[in-house]
C-alpha positions as CSV (number, residue, x, y, z in Angstrom):
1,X,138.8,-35.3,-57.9
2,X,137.4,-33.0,-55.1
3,X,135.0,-30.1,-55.1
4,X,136.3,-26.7,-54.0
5,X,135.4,-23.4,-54.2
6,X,137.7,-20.6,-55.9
7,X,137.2,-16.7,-55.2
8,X,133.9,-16.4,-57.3
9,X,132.5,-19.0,-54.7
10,X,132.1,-21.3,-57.6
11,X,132.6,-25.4,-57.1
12,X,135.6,-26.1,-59.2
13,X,136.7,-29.8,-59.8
14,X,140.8,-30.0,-58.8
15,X,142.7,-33.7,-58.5
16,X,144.2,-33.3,-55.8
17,X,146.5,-36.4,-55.8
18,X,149.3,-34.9,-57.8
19,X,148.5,-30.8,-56.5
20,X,152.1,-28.7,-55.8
21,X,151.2,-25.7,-53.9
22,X,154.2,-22.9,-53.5
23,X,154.9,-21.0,-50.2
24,X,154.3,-17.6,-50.8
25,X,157.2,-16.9,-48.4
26,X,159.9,-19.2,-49.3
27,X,158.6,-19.4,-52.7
28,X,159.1,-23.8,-52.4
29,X,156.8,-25.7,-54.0
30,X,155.1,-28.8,-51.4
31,X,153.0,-31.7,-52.0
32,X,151.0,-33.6,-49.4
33,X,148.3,-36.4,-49.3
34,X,145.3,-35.8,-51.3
35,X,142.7,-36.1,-48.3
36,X,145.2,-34.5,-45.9
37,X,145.5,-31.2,-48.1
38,X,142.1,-31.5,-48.9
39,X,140.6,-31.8,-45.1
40,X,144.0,-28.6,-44.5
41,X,141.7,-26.4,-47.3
42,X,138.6,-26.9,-46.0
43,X,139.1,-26.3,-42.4
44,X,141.7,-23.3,-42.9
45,X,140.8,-21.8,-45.8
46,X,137.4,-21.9,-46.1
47,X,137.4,-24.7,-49.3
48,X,138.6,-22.3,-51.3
49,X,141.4,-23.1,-53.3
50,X,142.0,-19.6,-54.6
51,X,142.2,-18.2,-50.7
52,X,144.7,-21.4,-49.8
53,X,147.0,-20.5,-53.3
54,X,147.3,-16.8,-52.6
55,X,147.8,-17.0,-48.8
56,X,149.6,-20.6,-48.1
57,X,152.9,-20.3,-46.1
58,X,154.4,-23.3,-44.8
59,X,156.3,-24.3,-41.5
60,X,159.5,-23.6,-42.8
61,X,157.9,-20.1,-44.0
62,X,157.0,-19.0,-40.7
63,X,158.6,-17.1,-38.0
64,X,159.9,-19.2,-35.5
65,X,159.2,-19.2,-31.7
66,X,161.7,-19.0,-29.2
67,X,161.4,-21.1,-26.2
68,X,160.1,-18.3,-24.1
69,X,157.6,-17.5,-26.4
70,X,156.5,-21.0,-26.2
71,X,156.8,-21.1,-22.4
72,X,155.6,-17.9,-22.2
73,X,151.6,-19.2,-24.4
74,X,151.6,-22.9,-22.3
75,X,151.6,-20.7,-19.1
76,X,148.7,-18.5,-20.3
77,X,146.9,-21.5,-21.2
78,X,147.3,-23.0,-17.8
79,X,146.2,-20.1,-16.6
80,X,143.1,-19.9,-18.9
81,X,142.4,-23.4,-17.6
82,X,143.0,-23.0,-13.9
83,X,140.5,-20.0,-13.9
84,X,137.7,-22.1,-15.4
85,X,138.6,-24.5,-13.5
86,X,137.7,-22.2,-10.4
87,X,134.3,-21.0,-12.0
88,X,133.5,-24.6,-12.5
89,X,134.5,-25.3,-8.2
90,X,132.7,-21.9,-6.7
91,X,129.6,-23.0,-8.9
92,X,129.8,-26.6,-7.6
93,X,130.5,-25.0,-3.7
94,X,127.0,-23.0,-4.4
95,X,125.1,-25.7,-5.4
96,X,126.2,-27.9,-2.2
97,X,125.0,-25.2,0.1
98,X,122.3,-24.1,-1.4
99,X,119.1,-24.7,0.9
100,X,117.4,-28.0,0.0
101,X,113.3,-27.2,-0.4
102,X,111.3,-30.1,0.7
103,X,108.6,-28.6,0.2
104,X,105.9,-30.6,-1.8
């Protein structure tokens, strides 16, 4: 049994060894492990039960990406990264020239 929250933000008791949930797109139902779906509701969906119910859609639910589409987000990532990547060296290249103070 785990403790959950439903859309009164009580704690509600649900076994969730033998839970069904149905895609509110394709309208399948879809079991999974106990602790994964568990761990999947409390990250997503705030550990509440009611939120993951109402607004669960699964893979096959979603729109799919194209390749591009995919290209297209790893390149804006690597871009993401190579900028703070340049942040990180200018703030390094300040510190090295900065004037030591020996003063004491």
């Amino acid at each position: 049994m785990y403790t959950l929250q439903n859309a009164n933000n009580q704690s509600v008791q649900i076994d969730l060894a033998n839970y069904q949930v149905i895609c509110n797109v394709t309208n399948t139902r879809k079991q999974f492990y106990h602790k994964y779906l568990f761990d999947l509701i409390t990250r997503k969906y705030a550990g509440n039960i009611d939120l993951f119910r109402t607004t669960y859609v699964s893979r096959a639910g979603r729109p799919h990406k194209t390749q591009a589409t995919r290209v297209a987000e790893q390149i804006e990532r690597a871009r993401d990264r190579l900028e703070q990547l340049l942040a990180t060296q200018a703030q390094i290249k300040q510190h090295e020239t900065a004037p030591l103070n020996f003063d004491c």
